[in-house]
C-alpha positions as CSV (number, residue, x, y, z in Angstrom):
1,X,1.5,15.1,1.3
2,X,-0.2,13.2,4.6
3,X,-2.4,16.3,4.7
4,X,-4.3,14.3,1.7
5,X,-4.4,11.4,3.6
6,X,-8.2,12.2,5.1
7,X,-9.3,13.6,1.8
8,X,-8.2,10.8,-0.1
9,X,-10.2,8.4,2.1
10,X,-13.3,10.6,2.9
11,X,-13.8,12.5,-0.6
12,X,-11.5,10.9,-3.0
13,X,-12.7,12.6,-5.9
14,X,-11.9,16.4,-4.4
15,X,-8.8,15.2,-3.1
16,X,-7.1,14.0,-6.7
17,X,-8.3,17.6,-8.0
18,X,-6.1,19.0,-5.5
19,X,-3.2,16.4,-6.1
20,X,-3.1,17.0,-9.4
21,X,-3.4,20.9,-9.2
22,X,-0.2,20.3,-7.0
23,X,3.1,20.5,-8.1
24,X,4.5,17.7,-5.8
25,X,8.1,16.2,-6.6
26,X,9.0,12.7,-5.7
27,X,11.6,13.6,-3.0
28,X,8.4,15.6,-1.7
29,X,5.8,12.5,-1.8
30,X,8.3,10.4,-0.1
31,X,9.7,12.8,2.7
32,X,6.0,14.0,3.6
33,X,3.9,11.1,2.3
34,X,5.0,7.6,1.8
35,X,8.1,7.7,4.1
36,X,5.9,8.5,7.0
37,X,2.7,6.2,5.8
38,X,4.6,3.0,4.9
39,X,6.0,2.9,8.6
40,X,2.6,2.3,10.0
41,X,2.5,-1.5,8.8
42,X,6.4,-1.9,9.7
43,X,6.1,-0.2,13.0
44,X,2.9,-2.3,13.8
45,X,4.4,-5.3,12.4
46,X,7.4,-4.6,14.9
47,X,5.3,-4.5,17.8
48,X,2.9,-7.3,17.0
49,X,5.5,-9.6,15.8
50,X,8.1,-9.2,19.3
51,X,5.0,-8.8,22.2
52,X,1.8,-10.5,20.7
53,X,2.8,-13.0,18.1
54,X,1.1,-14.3,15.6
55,X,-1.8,-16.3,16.6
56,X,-2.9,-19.5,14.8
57,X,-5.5,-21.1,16.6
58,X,-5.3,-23.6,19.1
59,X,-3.3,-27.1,18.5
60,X,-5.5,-30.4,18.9
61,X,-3.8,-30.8,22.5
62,X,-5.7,-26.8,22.9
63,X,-2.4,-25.4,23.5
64,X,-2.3,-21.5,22.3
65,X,-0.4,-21.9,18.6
66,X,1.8,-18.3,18.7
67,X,4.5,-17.6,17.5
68,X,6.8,-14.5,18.3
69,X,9.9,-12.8,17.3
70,X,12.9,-11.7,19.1
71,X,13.7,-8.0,18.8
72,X,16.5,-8.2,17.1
73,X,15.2,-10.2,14.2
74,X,11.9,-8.1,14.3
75,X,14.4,-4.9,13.7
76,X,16.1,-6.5,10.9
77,X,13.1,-7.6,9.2
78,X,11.3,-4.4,9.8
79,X,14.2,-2.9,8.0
80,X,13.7,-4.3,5.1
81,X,10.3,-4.6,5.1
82,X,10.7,-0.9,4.8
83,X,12.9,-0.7,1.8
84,X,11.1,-3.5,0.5
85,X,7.7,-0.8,0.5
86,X,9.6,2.1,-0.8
87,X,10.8,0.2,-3.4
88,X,7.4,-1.2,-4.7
89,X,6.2,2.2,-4.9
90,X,8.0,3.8,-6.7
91,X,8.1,0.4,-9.0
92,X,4.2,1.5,-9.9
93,X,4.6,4.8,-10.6
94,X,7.1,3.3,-13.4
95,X,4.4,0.7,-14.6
96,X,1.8,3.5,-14.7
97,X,4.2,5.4,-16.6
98,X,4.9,3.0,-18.9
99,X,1.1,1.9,-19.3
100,X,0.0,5.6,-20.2
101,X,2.3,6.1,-23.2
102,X,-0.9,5.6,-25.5
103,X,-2.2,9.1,-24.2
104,X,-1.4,12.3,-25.1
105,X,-1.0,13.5,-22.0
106,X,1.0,11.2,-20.7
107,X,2.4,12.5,-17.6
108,X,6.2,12.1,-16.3
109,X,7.9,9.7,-14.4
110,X,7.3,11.6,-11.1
111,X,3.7,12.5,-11.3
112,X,3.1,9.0,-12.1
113,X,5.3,7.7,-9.0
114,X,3.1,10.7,-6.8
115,X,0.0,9.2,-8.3
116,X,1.0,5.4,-6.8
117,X,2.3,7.0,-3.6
118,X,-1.2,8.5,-3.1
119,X,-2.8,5.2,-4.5
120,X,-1.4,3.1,-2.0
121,X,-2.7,4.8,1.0
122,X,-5.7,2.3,1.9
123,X,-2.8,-0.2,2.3
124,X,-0.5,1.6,4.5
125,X,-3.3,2.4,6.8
126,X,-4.3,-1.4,6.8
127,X,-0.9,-2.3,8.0
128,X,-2.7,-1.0,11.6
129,X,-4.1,-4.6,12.0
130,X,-0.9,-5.8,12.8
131,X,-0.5,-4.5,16.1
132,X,-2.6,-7.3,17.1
133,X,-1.8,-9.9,14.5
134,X,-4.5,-12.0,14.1
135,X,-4.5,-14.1,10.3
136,X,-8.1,-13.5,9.3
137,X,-8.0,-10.3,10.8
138,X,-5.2,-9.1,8.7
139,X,-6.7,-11.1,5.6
140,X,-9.7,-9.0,5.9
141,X,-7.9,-5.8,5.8
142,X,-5.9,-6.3,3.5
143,X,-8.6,-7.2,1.4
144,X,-10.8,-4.1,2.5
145,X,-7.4,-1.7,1.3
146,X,-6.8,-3.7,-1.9
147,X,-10.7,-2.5,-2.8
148,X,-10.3,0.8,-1.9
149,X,-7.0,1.3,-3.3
150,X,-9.5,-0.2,-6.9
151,X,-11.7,2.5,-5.8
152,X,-9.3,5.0,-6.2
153,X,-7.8,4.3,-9.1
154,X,-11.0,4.4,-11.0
155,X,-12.1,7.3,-9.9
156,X,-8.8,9.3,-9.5
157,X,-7.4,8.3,-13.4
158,X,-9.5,10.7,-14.8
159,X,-8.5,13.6,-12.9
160,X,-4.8,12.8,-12.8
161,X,-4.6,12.5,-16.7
162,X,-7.2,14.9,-17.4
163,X,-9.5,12.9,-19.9
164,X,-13.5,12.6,-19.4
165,X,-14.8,10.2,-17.2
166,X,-15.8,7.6,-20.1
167,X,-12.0,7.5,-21.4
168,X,-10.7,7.5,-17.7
169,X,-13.1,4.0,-16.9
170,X,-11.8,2.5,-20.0
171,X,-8.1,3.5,-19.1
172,X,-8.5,2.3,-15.3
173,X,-10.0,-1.2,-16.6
174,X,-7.0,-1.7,-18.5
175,X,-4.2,-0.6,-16.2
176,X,-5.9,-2.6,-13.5
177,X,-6.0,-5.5,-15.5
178,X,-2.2,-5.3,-17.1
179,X,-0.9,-4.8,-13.7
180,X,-1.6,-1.8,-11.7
181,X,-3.8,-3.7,-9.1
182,X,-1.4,-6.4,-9.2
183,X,1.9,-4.1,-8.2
184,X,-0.7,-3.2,-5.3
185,X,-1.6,-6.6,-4.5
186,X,2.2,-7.5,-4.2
187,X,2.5,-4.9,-1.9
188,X,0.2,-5.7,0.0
189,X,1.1,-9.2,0.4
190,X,4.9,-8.0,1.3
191,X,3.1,-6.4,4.2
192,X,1.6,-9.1,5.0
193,X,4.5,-11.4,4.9
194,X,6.7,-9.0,6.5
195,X,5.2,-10.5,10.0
196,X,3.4,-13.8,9.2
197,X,5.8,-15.1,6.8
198,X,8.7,-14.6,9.0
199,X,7.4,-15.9,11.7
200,X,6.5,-19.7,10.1
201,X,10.1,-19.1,8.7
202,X,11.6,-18.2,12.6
203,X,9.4,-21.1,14.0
């Protein structure tokens, strides 16, 4: 729930004890969670996008190079940006679920999708950086929230499926490199495009 939002980020390690003793349903995760996290980037977006704009620099005249969205194409896109988010989510809590067949506690469905909802946090809260859209500025945090979100899978694995912290290394390496990470990287790029790719489409 966004009450593990601050643990999650602070004392990962505490907070996936206490997400895993939960007993948290996906309609739960969403409602309190991911619904409420994954507007930050869209909301952000919204705003940057329609009264800042994009910045790229200046042109070799040294005119400002910004480009902006009207409001009503910022709502659309924000729209699906949304569903777009949602959707990716709950797509890696199927990978993961697929991925940990080879243990034998594999966990279900949901707790895997609660487990990517969680996962995902460094990257909802990156989405911030778009208030004031600024390329490299939004480069950087994305890439500072693609780490962390590393970060947590390596050390939140082990508590989640409850194997020893050897096992849990060796499973994290391997989800991360089949496609774990990668689910989160495409997210995370979908946040980004969701204001700087529409743009260079709208200009």
């Amino acid at each position: 729930m966004i009450h593990h939002v601050w643990g999650l980020m602070a004392h990962p390690k505490r907070e996936w004890q206490k997400i895993r003793g939960e007993d948290e349903n996906v309609i739960q995760l969403f409602g309190s969670h991911v619904a409420i996290l994954a507007a930050i980037p869209v909301l952000c977006s919204l705003i940057g996008t329609t009264f800042v704009g994009w910045h790229f620099g200046e042109s070799v005249e040294g005119q400002d190079m910004r480009v902006q969205l009207s409001a009503g194409m910022a709502l659309v896109l924000a729209a699906l940006f949304y569903a777009l988010i949602l959707g990716a989510v709950y797509l890696m809590g199927f990978v993961i679920h697929w991925l940990a067949a080879r243990f034998e506690s594999r966990p279900s469905l949901q707790r895997c999708t609660v487990f990517a909802g969680h996962m995902a946090t460094p990257l909802f809260l990156s989405g911030i950086v778009t208030l004031y859209p600024l390329v490299w500025l939004c480069v950087l945090a994305l890439g500072i929230g693609l780490a962390y979100t590393a970060y947590l899978v390596i050390i939140g694995l082990p508590h989640f499926l409850g194997i020893d912290r050897q096992a849990g290394l060796r499973a994290a390496g391997a989800w991360l490199a089949v496609g774990v990470l990668v689910l989160e990287a495409l997210l995370a790029i979908t946040i980004f495009i969701g204001g700087y790719g529409a743009n260079l489409v709208a200009g």
